[in-house]
MARLUM-607711 format. One line per field, with one value per residue (C-alpha): residue number from 0; residue in one letter; chain; z, x, y. Coordinates in Angstrom, 2 decimals, padded with zeros to 5 digits. Each point is the difference from the previous one (the first is absolute). Layout:
! MARLUM-607711
n = [NUM_...]
res = [a_...]
chain = [A_...]
pz = [Z_...]
px = [X_...]
py = [Y_...]
! end
This chain:
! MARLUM-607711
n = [0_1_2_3_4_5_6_7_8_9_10_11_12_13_14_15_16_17_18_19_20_21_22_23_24_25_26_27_28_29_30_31_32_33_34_35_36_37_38_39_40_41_42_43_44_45_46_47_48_49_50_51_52_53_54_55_56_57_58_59_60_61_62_63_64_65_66_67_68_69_70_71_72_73_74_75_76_77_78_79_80_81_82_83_84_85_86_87_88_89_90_91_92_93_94_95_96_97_98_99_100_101_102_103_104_105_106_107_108_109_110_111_112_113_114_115_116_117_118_119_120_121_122_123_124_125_126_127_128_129_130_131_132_133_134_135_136_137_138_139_140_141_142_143_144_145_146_147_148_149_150_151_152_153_154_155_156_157_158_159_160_161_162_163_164_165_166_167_168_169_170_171_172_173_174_175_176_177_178_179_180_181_182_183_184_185_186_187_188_189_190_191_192_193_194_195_196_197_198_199_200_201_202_203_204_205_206_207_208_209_210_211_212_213_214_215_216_217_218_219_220_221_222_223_224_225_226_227_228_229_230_231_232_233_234_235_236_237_238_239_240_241_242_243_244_245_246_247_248_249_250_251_252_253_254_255_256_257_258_259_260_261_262_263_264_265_266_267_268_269_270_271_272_273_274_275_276_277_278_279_280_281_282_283_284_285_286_287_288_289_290_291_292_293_294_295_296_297_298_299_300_301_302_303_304_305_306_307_308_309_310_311_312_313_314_315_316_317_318_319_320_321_322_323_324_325_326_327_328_329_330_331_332_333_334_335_336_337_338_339_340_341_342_343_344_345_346_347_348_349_350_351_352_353_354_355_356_357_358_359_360_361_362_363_364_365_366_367_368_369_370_371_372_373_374_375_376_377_378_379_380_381_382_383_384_385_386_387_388_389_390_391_392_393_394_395_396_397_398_399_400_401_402_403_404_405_406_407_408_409_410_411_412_413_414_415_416_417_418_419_420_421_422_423_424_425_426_427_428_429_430_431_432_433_434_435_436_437_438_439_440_441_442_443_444_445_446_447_448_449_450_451_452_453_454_455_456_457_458_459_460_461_462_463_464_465_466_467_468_469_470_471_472_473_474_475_476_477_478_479_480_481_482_483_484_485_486_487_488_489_490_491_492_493_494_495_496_497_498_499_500_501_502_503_504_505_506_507_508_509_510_511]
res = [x_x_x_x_x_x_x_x_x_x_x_x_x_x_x_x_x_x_x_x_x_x_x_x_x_x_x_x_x_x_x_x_x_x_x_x_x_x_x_x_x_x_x_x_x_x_x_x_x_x_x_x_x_x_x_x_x_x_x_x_x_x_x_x_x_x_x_x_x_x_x_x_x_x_x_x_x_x_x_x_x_x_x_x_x_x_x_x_x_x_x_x_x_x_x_x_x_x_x_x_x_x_x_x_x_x_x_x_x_x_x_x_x_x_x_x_x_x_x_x_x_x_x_x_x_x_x_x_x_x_x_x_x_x_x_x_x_x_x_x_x_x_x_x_x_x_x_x_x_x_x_x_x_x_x_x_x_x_x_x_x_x_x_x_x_x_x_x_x_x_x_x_x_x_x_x_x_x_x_x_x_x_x_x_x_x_x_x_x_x_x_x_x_x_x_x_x_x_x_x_x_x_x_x_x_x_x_x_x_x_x_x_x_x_x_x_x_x_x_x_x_x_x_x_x_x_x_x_x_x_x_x_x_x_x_x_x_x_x_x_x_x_x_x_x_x_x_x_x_x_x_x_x_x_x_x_x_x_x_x_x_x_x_x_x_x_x_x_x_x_x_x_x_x_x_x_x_x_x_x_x_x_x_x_x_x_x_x_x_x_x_x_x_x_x_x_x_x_x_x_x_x_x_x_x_x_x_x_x_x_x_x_x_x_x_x_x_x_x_x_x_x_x_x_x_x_x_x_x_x_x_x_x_x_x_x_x_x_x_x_x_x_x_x_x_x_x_x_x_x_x_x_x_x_x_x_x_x_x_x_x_x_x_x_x_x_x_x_x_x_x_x_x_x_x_x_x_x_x_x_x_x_x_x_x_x_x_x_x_x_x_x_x_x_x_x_x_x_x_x_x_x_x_x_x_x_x_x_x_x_x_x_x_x_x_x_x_x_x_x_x_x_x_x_x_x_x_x_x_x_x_x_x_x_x_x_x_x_x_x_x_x_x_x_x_x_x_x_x_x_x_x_x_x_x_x_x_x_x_x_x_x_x_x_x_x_x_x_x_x_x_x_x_x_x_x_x_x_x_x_x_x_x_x_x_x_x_x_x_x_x_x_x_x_x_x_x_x_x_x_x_x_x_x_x_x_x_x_x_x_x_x]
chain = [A_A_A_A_A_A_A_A_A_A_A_A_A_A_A_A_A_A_A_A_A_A_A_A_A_A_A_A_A_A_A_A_A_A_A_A_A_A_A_A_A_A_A_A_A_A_A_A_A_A_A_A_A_A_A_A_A_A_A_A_A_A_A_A_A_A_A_A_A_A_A_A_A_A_A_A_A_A_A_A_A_A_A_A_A_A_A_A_A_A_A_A_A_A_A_A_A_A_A_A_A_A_A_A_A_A_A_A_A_A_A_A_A_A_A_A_A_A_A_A_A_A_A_A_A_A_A_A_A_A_A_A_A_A_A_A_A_A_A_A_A_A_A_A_A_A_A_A_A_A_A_A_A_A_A_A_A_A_A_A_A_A_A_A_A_A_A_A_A_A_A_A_A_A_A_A_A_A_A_A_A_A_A_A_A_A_A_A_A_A_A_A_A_A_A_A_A_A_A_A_A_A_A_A_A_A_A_A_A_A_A_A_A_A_A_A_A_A_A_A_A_A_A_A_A_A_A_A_A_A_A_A_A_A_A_A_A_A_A_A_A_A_A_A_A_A_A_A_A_A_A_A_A_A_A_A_A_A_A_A_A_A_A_A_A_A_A_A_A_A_A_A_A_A_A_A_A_A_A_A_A_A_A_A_A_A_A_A_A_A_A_A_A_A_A_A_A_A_A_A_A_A_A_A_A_A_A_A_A_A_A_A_A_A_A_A_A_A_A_A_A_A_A_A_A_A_A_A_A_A_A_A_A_A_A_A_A_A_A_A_A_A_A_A_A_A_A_A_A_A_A_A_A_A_A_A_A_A_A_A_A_A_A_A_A_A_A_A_A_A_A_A_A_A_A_A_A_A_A_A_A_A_A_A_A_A_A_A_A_A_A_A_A_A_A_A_A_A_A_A_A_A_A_A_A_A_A_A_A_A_A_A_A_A_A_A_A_A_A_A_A_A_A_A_A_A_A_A_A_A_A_A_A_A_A_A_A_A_A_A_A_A_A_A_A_A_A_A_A_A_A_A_A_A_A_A_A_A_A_A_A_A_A_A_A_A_A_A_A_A_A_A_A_A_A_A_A_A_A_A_A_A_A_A_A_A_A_A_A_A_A_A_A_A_A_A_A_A_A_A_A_A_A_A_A_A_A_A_A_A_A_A]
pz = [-005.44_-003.68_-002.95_001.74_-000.13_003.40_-000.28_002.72_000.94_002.95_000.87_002.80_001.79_003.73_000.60_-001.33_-000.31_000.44_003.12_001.22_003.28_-001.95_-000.01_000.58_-000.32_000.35_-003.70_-001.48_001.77_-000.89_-003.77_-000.14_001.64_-002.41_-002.84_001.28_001.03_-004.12_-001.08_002.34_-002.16_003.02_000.45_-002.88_-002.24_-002.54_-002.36_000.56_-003.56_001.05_002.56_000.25_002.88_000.57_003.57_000.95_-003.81_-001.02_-002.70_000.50_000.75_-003.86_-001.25_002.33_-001.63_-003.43_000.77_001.70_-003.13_-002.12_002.44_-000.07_-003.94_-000.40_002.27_-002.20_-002.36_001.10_002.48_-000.94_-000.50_003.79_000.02_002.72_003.26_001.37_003.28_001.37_003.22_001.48_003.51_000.95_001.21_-001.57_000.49_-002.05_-001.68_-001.96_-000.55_-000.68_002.71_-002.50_001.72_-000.79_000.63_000.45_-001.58_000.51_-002.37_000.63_-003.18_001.25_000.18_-001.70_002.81_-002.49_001.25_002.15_-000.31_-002.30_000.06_000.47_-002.85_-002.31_001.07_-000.55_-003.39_-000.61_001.04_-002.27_-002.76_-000.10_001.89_-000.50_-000.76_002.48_004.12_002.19_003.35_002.22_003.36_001.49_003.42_000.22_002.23_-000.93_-002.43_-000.80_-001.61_-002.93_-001.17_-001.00_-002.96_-001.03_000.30_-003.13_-002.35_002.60_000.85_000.58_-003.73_-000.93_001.60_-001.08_-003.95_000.19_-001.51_000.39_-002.40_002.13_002.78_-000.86_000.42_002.65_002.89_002.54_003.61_002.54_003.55_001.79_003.33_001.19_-000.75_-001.19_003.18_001.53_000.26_-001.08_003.00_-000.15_003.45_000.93_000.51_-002.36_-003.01_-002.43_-000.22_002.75_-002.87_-002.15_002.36_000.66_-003.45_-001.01_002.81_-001.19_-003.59_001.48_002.74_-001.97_001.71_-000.06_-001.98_-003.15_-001.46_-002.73_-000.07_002.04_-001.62_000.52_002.79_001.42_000.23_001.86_002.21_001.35_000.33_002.01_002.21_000.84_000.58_001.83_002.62_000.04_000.56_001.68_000.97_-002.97_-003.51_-003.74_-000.96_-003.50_-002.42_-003.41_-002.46_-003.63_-002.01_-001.79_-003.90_-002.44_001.27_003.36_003.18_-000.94_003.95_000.11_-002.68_001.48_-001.03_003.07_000.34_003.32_000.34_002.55_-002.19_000.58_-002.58_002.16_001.24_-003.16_-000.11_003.36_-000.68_-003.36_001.81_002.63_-002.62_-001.77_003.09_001.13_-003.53_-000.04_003.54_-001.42_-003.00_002.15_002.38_-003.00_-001.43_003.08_000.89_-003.78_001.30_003.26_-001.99_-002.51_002.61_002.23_-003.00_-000.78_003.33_000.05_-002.87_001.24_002.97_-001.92_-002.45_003.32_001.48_-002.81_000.08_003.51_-000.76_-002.76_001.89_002.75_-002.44_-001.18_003.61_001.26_-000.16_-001.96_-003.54_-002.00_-000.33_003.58_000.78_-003.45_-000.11_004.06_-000.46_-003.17_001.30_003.07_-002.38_-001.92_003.36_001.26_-003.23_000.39_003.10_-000.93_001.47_-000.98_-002.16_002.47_002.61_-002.32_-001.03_003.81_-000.25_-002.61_001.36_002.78_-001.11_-002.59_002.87_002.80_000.51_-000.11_003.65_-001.30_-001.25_004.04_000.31_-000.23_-002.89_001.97_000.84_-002.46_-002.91_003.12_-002.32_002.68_002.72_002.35_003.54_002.05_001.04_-004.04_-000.56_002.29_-001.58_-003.39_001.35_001.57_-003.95_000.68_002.25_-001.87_-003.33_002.34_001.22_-002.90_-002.28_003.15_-000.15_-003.72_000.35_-003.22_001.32_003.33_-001.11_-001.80_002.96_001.92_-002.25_-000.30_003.48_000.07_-003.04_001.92_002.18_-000.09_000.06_003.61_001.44_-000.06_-002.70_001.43_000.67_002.72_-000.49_-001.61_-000.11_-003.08_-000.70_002.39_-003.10_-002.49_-002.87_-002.63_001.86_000.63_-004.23_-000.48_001.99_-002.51_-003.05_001.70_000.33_-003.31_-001.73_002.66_-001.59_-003.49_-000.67_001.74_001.29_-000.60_002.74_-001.33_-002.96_-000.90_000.59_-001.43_000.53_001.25_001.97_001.78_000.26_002.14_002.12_000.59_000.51_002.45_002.13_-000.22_003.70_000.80_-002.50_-001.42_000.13_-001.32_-001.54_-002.40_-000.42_-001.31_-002.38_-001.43_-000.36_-002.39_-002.39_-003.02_-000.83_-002.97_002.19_001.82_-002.41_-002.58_002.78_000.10_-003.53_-000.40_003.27_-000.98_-003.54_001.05_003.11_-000.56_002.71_003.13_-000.04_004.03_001.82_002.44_003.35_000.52_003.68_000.90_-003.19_-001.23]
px = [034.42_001.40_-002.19_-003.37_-003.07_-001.67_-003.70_-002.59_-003.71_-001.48_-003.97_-002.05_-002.33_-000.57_-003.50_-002.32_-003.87_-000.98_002.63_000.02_000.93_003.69_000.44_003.13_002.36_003.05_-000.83_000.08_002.87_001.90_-000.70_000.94_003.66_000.52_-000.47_002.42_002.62_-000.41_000.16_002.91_003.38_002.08_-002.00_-001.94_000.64_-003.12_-000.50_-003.90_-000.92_000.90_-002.91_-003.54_-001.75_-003.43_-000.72_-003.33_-000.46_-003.96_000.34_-001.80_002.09_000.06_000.45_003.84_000.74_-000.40_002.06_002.71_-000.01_000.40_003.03_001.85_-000.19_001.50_002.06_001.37_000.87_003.61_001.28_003.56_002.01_000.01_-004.37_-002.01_-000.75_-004.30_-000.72_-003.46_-000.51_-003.82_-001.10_-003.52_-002.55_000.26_-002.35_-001.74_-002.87_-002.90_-000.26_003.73_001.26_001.74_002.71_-000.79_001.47_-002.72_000.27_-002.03_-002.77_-001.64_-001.83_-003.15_-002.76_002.21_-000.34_001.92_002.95_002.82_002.46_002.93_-000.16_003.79_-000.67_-000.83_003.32_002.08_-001.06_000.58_003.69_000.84_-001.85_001.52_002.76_001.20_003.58_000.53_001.34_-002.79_-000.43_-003.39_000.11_-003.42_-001.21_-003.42_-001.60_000.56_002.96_001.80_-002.95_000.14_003.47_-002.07_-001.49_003.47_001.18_-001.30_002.78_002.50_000.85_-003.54_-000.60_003.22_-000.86_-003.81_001.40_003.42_001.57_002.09_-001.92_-002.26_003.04_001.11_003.57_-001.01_-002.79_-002.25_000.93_-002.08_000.47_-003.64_-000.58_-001.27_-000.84_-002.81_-001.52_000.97_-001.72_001.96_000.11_-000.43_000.00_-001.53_002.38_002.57_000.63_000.71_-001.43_001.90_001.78_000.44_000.93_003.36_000.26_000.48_002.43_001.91_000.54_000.68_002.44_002.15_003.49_003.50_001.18_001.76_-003.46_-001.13_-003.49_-002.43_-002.23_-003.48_001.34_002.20_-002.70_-002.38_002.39_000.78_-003.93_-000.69_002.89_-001.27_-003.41_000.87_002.11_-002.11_-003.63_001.07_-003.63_-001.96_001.84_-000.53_002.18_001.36_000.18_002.55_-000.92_001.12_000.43_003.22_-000.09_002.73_002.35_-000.81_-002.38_-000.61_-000.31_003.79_000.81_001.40_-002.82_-000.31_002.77_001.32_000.59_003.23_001.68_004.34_002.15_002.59_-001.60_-000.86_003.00_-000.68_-003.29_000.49_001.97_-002.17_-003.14_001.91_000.47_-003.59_-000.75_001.97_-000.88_-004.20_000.45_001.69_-003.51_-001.66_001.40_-000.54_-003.11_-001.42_001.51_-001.50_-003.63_000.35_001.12_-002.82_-002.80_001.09_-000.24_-003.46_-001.13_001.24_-002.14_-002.85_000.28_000.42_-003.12_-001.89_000.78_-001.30_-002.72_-001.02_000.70_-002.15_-002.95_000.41_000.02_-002.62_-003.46_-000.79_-000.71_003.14_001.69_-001.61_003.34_000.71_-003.66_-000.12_003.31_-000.77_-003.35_001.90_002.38_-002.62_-001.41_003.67_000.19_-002.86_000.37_003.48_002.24_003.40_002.00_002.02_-002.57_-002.09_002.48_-000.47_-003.25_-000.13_002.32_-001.89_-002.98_001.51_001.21_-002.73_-000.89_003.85_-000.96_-002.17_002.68_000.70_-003.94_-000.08_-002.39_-002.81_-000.78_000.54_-001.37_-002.29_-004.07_-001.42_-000.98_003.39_-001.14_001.55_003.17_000.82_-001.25_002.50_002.89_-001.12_-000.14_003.96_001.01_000.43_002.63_001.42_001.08_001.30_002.05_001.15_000.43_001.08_003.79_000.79_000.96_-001.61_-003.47_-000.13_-002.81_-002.00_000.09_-001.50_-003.50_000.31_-000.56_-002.45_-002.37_-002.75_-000.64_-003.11_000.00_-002.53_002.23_-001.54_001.90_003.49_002.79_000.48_-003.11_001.32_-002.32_-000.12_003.51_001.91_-000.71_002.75_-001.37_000.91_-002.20_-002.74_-000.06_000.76_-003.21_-002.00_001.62_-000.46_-003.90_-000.21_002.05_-002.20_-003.34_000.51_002.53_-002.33_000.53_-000.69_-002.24_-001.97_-000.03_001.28_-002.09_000.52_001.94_-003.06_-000.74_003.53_000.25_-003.98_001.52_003.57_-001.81_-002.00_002.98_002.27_000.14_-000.03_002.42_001.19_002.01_-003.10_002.72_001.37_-004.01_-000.12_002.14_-000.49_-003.55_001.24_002.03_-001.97_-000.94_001.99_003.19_-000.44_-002.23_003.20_002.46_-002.15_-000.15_003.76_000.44_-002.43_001.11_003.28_-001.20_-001.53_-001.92_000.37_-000.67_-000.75_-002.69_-000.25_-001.16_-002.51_001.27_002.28_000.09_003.69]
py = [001.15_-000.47_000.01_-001.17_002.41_000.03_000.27_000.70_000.05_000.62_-001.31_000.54_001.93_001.72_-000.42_-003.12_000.92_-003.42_-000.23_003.45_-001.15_-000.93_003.68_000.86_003.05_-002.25_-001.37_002.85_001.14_-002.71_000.16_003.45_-001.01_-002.66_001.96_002.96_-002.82_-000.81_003.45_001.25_000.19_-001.02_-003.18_-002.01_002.66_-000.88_002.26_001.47_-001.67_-003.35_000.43_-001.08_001.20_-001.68_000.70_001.25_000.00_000.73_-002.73_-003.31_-003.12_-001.10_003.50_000.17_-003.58_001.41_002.98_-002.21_-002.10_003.07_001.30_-003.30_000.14_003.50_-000.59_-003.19_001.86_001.09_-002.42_000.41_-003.52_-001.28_000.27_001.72_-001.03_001.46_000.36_000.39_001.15_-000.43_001.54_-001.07_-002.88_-003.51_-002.64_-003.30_000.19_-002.14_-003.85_-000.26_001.94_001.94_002.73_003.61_003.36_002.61_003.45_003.35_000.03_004.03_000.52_001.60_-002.35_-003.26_-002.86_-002.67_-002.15_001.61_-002.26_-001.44_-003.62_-001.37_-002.64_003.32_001.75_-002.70_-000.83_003.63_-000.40_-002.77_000.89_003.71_-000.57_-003.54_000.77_002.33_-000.91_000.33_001.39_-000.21_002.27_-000.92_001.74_-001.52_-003.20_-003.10_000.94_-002.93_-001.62_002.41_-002.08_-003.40_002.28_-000.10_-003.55_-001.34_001.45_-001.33_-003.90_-001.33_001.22_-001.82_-002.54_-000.61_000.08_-001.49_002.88_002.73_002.20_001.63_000.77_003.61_001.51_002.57_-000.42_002.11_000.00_001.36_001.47_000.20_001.71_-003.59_-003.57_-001.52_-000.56_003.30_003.81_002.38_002.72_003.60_001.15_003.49_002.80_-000.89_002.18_-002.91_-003.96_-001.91_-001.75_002.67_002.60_-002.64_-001.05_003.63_000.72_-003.20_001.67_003.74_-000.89_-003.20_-000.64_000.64_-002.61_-000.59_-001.41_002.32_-000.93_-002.67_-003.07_-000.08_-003.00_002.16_002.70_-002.45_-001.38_003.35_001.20_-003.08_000.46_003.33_-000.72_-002.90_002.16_003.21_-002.05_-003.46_-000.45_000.92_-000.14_-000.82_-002.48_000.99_-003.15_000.06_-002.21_-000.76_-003.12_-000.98_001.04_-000.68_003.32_-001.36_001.46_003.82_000.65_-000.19_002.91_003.19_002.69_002.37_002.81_000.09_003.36_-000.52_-001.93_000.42_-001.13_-000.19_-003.07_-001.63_-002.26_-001.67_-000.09_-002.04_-002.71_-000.15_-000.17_-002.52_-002.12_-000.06_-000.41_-003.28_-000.97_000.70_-002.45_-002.66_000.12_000.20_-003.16_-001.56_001.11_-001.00_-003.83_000.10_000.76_-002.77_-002.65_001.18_000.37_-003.71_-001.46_001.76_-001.64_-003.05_000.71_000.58_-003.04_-001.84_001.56_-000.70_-004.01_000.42_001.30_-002.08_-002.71_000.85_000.11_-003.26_-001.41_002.79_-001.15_003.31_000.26_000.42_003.28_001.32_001.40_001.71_001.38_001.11_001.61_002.20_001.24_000.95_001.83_001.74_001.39_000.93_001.90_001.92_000.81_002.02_-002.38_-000.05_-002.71_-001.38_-000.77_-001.13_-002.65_-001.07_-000.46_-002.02_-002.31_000.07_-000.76_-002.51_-002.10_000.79_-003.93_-000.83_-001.38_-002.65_-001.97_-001.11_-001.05_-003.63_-000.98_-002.54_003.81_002.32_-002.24_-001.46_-000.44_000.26_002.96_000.79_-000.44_002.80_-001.40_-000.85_003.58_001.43_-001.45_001.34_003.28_-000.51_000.60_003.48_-000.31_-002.85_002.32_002.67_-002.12_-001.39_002.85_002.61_-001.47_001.18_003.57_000.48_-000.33_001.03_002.27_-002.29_-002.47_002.83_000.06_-003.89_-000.07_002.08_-000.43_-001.65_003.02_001.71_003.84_-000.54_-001.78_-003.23_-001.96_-001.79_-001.23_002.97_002.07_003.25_002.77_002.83_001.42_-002.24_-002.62_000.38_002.04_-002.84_-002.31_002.40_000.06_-003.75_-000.21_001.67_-001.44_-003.13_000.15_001.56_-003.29_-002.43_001.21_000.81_-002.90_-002.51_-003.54_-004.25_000.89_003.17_002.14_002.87_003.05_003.50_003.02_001.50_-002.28_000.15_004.05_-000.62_-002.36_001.62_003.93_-002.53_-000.89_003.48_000.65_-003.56_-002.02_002.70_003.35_002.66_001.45_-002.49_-001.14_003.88_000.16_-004.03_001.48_002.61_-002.29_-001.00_-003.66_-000.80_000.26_-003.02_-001.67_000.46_-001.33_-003.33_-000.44_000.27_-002.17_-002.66_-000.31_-001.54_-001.90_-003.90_-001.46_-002.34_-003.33_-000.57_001.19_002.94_000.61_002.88_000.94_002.70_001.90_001.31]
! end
């Protein structure tokens, strides 16, 4: 391993008192194998003062941060020319917490009588890490639900920091990478009977066993590749799915540095193993180069898409009998609620789009009837209702939006089953309509109309509670009933301070 000083800590805890059902020998079991794979001179080889072990530690949450910070320090001290590279290792329960959602790793707090926080908050942990160990390689081995959240706390002195200041000052020469038992969305598994975690019980085995091979040592990749594998073969119905992830510093992604011995390592095979890395090595970067084209051409024709999208849309509120901006404001409430509700980014780009392009259909209504001042007899009323069906079939023959097409169609169903075009009843209504239905309401009422005022926020949460059940999915009415006013009342503001208004009138009928 050269001239770099390996470091280690090791967190966690076997039982939780405020989870005690989370009790679980396999924790502990699991901590107490990683730290003899450390120790053991055939293996890691790390030398017992090069190791902080904090599991089941009686110190509160902010008292094992300080004595982390005070371990990475010493530690500092004699890195030898090359650096050091820490690992932490953390067996336990994971979970969100607060306002923010903020990701935490709980620790056992058994101080008699102290009932104060049991848990390390990710965003504390990782400002330990760069503060006390910013020059140093970093290595993150997480078994604990909902894992692969814990990496965000880490992004910001990556590219999206870069990127946010338009400098390379904040990007540092070496990283953290991160293997976690599972992704974000995932529980982390620790089925009864086993000795060890289900993901730790393999991961271990992965670093014991290694392979015959003229590979010296294995990269936190390699490592992860390998656990998944086995998990993947030994429980085909019910496994973690291990996740690597590590952004690209100036020395490159710190997943791919050999750290792990592999203790059946044969020289003899260390030639053909360097051509053969070197191949794959080349073969990778050609992908890579590739691949990076492939994203730019497709992250430009989605812009495209979206600048084009956004003409649309704009254009439809200038020929809309709506107020200007109808579309802009409809489709960031609808956003805001998709947010809270945890959805993720990319289907929350879809509906938006949906939503910013639900009355596409209109544009094949014939205007004596759409901009018609007077009340639509039924037949007139009926063909105003056909522009559902007329922006499905519009939009649904660009690949790119065959899911939005699917909540145009649907965004004037009602959660009862009595709205139309076909009638859909609770879940069989695309979930990005049952939202744009909300979000619409909410921008109907508060945004208001030539042909009534606006009324309040108030106002609109009575009437919308009113109709959960009916209009609405009680679910999405739930959590829009949760979200505080000055979201949407700031989204309005922002809207309505670049919109100007329309000079034609507007028919009250057959609301968007």
């Amino acid at each position: 391993m050269g001239t770099v000083r390996r470091t280690a800590i090791v967190l966690g805890a076997g039982n939780f008192r405020r989870s005690p059902s989370l009790n679980r020998a396999g924790f502990s079991a699991s901590a107490k194998d990683f730290v003899s794979y450390l120790i053991d001179e055939r293996l890691f080889a790390l030398p017992s003062g090069d190791l902080l072990d904090l599991f089941d530690s009686d110190m509160s949450p902010g008292d094992q941060i300080e004595r982390m910070c005070d371990f990475l320090d010493r530690s500092a001290g004699d890195s030898g020319s090359d650096g050091r590279d820490v690992l932490l290792y953390y067996v336990g329960h994971g979970g969100f917490v607060g306002m923010n959602k903020d990701y935490f790793l709980s620790v056992a707090v058994t101080r008699e009588g102290f009932e104060g926080p049991t848990a390390i908050r990710m965003a504390d942990l990782s400002s330990a890490l760069r503060d006390h160990a910013g020059g140093a390689r970093k290595y993150l081995i997480l078994d604990c639900c909902f894992a692969a959240s814990a990496f965000a706390q880490f992004q910001d002195s990556g590219l999206s920091g870069v990127i946010c200041s338009q400098t390379l000052d904040p990007l540092p020469p070496r990283g953290t990478a991160l293997l976690c038992s599972s992704g974000s969305r995932q529980v982390s598994l620790s089925p009864c009977g086993e000795s060890h975690t289900l993901f730790s019980g393999a991961f271990l085995e992965v670093l014991r066993n290694g392979e015959v091979s003229g590979r010296a040592a294995f990269s936190l990749e390699d490592v992860g590749r390998r656990v998944k594998s086995l998990l993947k073969a030994r429980c085909p119905e019910d496994w973690v799915r291990p996740e690597v992830h590590s952004p690209d510093m100036r020395e490159g992604s710190v997943a791919h540095i050999p750290i792990f011995p592999n203790p059946r390592f044969d020289a003899g095979l260390a030639d053909a193993f360097d051509a053969r890395a070197s191949y794959v090595r080349s073969l990778e970067s050609l992908v890579e180069a590739r691949t990076d084209q492939l994203q730019t051409v497709m992250a430009d024709l989605e812009r495209s898409y979206d600048i084009t999208l956004n003409l649309l849309g704009e254009a439809l509120d200038l020929r809309s009998r709506e107020a200007d901006g109808h579309c802009k404001r409809v489709t960031a409430f609808a956003m805001a609620i998709a947010r809270a509700m945890g959805l993720p980014r990319d289907q929350i780009d879809v509906i938006a789009r949906g939503a910013f392009l639900h009355d596409v259909g209109k544009m094949a209504i014939p205007d004596r009837i759409l901009f018609k001042p007077a009340k639509l007899n039924d037949k007139e009323r009926a063909i105003v209702r056909e522009h559902c069906y007329h922006g499905y079939k519009m939009l649904r023959r660009i690949p790119f939006l065959a899911e939005v097409c699917e909540i145009v169609y649907a965004h004037q169903e009602h959660f009862d089953g009595s709205g139309y075009p076909r009638g859909l009843k609770g879940r069989e209504i695309p979930l990005g309509s049952r939202i744009f239905s909300v979000a619409d309401t909410l921008e109907a009422m508060t945004c208001g109309r030539p042909y009534r005022p606006a009324r309040t926020l108030s106002a609109a949460r009575v009437e919308i509670q009113a109709w959960s059940g009916r209009q609405f999915d009680p679910e999405i009415v739930g959590v829009f009933l949760k979200m505080p006013d000055d979201i949407f009342e700031d989204l309005r503001r922002e809207i309505d301070a670049h919109s100007y208004p329309l000079a034609y009138p507007s028919n009250s009928e057959e609301s968007a």
